[in-house]
Every structure is written in structure tokens, then in C-alpha cells.
C-alpha positions as a Markdown table, in Angstrom:
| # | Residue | x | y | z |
|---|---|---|---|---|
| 1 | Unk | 23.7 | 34.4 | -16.5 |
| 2 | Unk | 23.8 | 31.5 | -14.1 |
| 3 | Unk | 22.6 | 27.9 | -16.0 |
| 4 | Unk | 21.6 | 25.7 | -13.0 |
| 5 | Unk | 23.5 | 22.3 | -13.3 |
| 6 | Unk | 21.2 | 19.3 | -13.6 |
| 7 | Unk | 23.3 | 17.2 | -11.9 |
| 8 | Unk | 24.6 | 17.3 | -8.6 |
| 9 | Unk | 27.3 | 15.3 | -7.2 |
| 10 | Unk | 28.0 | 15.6 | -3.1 |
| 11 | Unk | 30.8 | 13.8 | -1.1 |
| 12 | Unk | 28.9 | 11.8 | 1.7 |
| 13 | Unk | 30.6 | 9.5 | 4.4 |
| 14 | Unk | 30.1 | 6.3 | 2.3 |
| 15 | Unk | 30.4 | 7.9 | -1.1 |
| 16 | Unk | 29.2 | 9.9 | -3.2 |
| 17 | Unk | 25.3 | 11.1 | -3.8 |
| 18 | Unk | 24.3 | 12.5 | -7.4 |
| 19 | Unk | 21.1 | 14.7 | -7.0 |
| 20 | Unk | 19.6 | 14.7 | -10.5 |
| 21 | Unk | 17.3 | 17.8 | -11.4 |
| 22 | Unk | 13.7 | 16.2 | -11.8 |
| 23 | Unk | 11.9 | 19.1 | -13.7 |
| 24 | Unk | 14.5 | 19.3 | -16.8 |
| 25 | Unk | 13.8 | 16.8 | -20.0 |
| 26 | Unk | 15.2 | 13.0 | -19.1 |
| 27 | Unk | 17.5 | 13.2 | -22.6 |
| 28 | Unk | 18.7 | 17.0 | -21.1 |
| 29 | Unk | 19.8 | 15.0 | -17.9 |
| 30 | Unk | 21.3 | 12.1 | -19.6 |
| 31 | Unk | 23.6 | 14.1 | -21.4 |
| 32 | Unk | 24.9 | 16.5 | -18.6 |
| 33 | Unk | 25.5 | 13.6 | -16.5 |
| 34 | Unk | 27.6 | 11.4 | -19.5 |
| 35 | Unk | 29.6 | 15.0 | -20.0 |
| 36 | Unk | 30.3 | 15.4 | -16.1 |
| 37 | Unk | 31.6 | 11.6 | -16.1 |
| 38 | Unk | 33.8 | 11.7 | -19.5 |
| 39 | Unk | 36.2 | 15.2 | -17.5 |
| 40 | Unk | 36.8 | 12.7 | -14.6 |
| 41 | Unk | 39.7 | 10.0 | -15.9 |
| 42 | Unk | 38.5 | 6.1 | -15.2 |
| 43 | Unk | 40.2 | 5.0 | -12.2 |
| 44 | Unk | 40.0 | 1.5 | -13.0 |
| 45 | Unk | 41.9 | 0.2 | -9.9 |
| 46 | Unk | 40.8 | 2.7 | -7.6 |
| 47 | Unk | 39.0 | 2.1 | -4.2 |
| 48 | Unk | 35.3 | 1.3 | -5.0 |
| 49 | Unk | 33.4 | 4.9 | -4.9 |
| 50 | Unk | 29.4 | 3.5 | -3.8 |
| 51 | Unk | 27.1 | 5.7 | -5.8 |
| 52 | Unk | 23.3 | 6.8 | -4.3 |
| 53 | Unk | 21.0 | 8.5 | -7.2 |
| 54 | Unk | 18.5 | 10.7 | -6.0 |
| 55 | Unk | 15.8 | 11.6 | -8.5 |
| 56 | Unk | 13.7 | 13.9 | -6.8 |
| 57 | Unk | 9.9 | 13.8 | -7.7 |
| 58 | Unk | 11.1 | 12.4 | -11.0 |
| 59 | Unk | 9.6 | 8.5 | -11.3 |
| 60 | Unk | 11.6 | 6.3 | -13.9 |
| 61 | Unk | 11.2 | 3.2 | -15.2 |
| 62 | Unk | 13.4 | 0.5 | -15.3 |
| 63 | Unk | 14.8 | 0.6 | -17.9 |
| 64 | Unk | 15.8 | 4.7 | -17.8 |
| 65 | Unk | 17.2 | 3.2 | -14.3 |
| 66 | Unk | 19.2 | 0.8 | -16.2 |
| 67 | Unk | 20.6 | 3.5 | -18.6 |
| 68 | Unk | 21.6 | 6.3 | -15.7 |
| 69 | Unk | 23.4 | 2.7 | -13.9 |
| 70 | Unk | 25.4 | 2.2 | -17.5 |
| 71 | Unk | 26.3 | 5.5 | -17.7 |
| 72 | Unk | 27.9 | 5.7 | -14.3 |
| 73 | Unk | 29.2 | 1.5 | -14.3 |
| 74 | Unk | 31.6 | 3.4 | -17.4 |
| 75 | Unk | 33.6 | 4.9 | -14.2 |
| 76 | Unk | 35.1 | 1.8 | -13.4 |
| 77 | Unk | 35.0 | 2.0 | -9.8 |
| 78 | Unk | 31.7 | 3.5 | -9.1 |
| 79 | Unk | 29.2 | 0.8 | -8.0 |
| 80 | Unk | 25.5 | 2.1 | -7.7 |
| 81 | Unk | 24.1 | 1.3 | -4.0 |
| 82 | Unk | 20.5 | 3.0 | -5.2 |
| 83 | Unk | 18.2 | 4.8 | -7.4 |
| 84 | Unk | 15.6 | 6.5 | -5.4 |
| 85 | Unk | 12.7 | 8.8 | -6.1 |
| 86 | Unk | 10.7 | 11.0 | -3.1 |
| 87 | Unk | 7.6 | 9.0 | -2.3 |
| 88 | Unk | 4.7 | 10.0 | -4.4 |
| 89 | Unk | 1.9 | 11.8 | -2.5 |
| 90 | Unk | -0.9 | 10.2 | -0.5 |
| 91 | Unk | -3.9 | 11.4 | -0.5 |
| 92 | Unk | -6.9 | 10.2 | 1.5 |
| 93 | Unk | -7.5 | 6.9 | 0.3 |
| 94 | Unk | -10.8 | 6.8 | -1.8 |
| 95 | Unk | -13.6 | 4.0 | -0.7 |
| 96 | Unk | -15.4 | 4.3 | -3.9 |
| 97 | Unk | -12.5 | 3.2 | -6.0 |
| 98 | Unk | -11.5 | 0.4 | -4.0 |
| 99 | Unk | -11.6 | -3.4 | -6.2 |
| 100 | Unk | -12.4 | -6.8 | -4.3 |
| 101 | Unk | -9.1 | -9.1 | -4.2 |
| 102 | Unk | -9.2 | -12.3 | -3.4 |
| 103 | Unk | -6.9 | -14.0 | -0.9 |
| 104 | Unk | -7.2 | -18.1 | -0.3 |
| 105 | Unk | -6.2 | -19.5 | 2.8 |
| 106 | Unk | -6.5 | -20.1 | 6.5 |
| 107 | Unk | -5.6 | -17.1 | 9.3 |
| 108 | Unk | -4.3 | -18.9 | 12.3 |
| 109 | Unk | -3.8 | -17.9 | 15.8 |
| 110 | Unk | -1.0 | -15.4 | 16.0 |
| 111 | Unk | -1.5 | -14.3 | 12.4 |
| 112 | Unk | -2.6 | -10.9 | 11.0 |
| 113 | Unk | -4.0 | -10.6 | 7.5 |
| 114 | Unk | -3.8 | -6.9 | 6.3 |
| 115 | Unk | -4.9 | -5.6 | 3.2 |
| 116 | Unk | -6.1 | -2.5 | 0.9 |
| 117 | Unk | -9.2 | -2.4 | -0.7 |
| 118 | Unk | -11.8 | -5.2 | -0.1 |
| 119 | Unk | -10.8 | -8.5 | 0.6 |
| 120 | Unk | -12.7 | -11.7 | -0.2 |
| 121 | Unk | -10.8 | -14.3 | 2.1 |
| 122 | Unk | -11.9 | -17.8 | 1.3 |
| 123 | Unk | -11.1 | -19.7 | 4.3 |
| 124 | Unk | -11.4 | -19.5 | 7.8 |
| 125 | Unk | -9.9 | -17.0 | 10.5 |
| 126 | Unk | -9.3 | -19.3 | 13.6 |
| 127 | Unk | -9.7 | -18.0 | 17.5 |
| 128 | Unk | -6.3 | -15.7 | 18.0 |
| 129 | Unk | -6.3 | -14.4 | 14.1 |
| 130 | Unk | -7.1 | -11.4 | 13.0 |
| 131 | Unk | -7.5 | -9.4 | 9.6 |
| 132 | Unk | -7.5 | -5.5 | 8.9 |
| 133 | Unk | -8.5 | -4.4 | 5.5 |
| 134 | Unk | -8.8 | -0.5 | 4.3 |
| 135 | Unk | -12.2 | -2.0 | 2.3 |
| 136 | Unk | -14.8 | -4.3 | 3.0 |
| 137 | Unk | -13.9 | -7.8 | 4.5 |
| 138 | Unk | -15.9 | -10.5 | 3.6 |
| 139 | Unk | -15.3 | -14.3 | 4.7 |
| 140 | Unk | -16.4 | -17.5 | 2.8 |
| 141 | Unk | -15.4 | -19.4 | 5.7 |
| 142 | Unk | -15.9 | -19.3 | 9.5 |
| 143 | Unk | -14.8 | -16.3 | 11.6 |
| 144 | Unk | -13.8 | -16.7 | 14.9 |
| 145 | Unk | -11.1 | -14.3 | 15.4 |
| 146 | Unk | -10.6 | -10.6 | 15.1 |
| 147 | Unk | -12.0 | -8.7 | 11.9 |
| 148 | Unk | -11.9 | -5.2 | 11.0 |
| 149 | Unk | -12.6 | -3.2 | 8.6 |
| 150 | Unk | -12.6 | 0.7 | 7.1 |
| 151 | Unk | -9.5 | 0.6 | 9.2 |
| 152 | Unk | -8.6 | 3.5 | 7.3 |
| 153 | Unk | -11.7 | 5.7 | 8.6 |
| 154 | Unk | -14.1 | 4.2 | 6.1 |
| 155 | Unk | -17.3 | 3.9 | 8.2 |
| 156 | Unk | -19.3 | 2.3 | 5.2 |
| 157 | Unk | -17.2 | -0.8 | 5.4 |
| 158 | Unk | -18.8 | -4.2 | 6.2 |
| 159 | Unk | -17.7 | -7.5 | 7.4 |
| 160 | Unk | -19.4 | -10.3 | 6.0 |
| 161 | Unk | -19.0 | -14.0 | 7.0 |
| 162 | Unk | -20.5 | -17.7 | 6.6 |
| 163 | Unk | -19.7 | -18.6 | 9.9 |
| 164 | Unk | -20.2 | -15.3 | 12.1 |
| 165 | Unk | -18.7 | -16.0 | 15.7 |
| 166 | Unk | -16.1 | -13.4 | 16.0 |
| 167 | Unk | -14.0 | -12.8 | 19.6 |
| 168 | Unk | -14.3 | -9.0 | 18.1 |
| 169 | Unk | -15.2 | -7.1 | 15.2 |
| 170 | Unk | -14.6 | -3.3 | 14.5 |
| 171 | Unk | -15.3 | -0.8 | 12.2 |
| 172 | Unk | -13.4 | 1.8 | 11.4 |
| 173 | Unk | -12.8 | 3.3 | 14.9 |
| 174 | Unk | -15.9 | 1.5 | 16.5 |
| 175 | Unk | -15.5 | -2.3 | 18.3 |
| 176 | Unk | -18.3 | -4.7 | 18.3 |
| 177 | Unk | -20.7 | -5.6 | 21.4 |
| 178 | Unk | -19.3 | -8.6 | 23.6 |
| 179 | Unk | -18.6 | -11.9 | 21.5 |
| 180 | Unk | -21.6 | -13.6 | 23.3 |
| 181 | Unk | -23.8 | -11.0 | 21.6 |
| 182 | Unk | -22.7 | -12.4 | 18.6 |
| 183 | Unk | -23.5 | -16.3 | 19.1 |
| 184 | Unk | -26.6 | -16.4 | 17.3 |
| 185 | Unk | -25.5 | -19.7 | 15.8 |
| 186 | Unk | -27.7 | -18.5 | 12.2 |
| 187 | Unk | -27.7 | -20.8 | 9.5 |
| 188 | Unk | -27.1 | -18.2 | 6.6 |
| 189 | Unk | -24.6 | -15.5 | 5.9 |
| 190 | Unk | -24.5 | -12.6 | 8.2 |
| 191 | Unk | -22.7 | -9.3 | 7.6 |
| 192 | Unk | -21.7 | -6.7 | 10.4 |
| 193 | Unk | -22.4 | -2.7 | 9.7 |
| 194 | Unk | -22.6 | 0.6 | 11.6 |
| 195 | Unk | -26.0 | 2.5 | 11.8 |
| 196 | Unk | -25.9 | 5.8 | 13.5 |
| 197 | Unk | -22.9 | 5.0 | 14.9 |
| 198 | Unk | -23.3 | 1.4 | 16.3 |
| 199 | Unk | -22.6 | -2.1 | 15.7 |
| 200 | Unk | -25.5 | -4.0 | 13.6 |
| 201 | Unk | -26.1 | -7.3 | 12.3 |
| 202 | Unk | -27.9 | -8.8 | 9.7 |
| 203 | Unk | -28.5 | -11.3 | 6.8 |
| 204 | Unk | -26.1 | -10.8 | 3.6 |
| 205 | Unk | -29.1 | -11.2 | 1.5 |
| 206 | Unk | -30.4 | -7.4 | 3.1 |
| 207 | Unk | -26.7 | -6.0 | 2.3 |
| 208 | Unk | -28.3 | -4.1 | -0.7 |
| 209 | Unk | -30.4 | -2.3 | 1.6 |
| 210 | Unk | -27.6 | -0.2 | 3.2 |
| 211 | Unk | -26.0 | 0.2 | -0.3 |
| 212 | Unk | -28.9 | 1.6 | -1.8 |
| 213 | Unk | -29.1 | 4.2 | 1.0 |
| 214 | Unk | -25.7 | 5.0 | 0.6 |
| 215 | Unk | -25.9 | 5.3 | -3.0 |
| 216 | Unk | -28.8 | 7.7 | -2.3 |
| 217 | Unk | -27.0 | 9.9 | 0.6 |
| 218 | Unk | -24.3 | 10.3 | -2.2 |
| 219 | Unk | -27.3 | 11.5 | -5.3 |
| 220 | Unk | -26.5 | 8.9 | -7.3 |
């Protein structure tokens, strides 16, 4: 009967690479890779051996990172370049679970502000900015530059500002009218939406409208 090794150690151009099994019990691993260490005599002044950990699908934290480092410092030359684990799955990203961050500050010319979720920028985004969020976007401040939101296909996104005089606004994968359209020069807060598939605009304080809908659309 073949027993599968937990821990696999391959010669690579720069040094070595130990492939740690990622389905077996973490103590389980520890100890096969201390007993695989303890047959090979410390080579204390050796030529430094650089050391890449693979963990598989296995996520660690720190400090079990720190202890699998320990084990393997022991070998006096080995020097650990990396502990890495496969990226954890994405899956489509979800609008409804999306939280409001706040960001403070100004986006100047040249400048791209990107973020996940909603974003609640207070400042201004000046002519030749721009900012992309996954979420909402809304703007205590002036917006003259670029916005857009749902940038991740989320056509239920808004983009809400105090100052609404943007050189172009988009939603998910639809752009705004020409910038003129948009110089209405409106005292209050105006927000940006889609509606059967084109660019709208209206007062903030008629936002709940479209989120009632929605909420409706969805049977809650």
C-alpha cells in the first residue's frame, strides 16, 4: 500500500520548492515535514539553499506561517523566499453585499481613484480625474472629471454628486450624454442612473424612488 507523502520537495533553478499537501490535518503536515528535515545533516556553512512553500488551496495564518519558516530556518542554510497559497476563488462580485467606505481627499487631473464597493469621496474630482468604483459613487464635493460606476457590470449603480458637471459619466458599460447636457448648474444634489438602458438624472432627494423599485423587482 502506497501512503502519499505530504510533503514534496523539488530541485528548481533557484532552489528548492516544497509542495505541502493541503487536504491532510496542519499537525499531520508539521510533523512529516520536521521528520524529512531531521534525515538531511545541517549544512551550516553550505551555499544558501532559497526555499519557496507552496501550500495549495490550504490558507494559513501567520503565525502557522511563522512555524513551517522555524521549522525549515533549523537547516541552517535554507532561507525561505515565500509562502504562497493558490488564489481563493472569485466569484461574481455581489452588489447587494457591498458596504459604503469613505475616502477623504481631492482627485486631481491625471489621477484615478478606484475602488470596491460604494465609495463616499468627500472632496472634489477636478477636470482630467477620474474614479471607478465596483459600487455606488457618491461625491460630497464638486465633480468635474470622469466618474463611473457598477464598473463591474452592476447596472443598479448610481453616481451622486453636490456639484454635478462631469466631462463624462458611465455606468456600468453605458457613457453619459455630452458634458453640455449635463450643465444644468442645479442648486441641490443630483444623482446619475440608468432607466431602460439610458443615462438619467435627477434630485438625490428622489434616489428612494429607484430603490424602492428595485427592492420590488427583487420581492423584497
Amino acid at each position: 500500500m502506497n501512503v502519499k507523502s505530504l510533503v514534496t520537495i523539488k530541485g528548481i533553478k533557484d532552489g528548492l520548492v516544497f509542495l505541502l499537501d493541503d487536504a491532510c490535518e496542519l499537525e499531520a503536515l508539521i510533523q512529516e515535514l520536521e521528520a524529512k528535515l531531521e534525515k538531511h545533516e545541517q549544512q551550516l556553512a553550505g551555499p544558501i539553499v532559497h526555499i519557496q512553500i507552496k501550500l495549495g488551496a490550504r490558507q494559513l495564518p501567520e503565525e502557522d506561517k511563522e512555524r513551517i519558516r522555524s521549522i525549515i530556518r533549523k537547516q541552517g542554510n535554507f532561507v525561505v523566499q515565500s509562502i504562497e497559497s493558490d488564489p481563493l476563488p472569485v466569484g461574481p462580485a455581489d452588489y447587494s453585499a457591498y458596504k459604503v467606505e469613505t475616502v477623504t481627499g481631492i482627485v486631481r487631473s491625471g489621477q484615478t481613484l478606484e475602488h470596491e464597493g460604494h465609495l463616499l469621496l468627500l472632496g472634489d474630482v477636478n477636470p482630467g480625474g477620474a474614479v471607478r468604483s465596483t459600487g455606488d459613487i457618491y461625491i460630497m464635493g464638486a465633480l468635474r472629471g470622469v466618474a463611473h460606476a457598477g464598473c463591474a457590470g452592476h447596472s443598479e449603480a448610481i453616481i451622486a454628486a453636490s456639484l454635478m458637471k462631469p466631462t463624462q459619466l458611465r455606468i456600468a458599460e453605458v457613457i453619459s450624454r455630452p458634458p453640455d447636457e449635463w450643465a444644468r448648474g442645479e442648486s441641490w444634489m443630483e444623482y446619475a442612473y440608468l432607466k431602460d438602458g439610458a443615462m438619467q438624472i435627477d434630485k438625490v432627494a428622489h434616489l428612494h424612488h429607484i430603490r424602492n423599485r428595485a427592492l420590488q423587482a427583487k420581492g423584497v
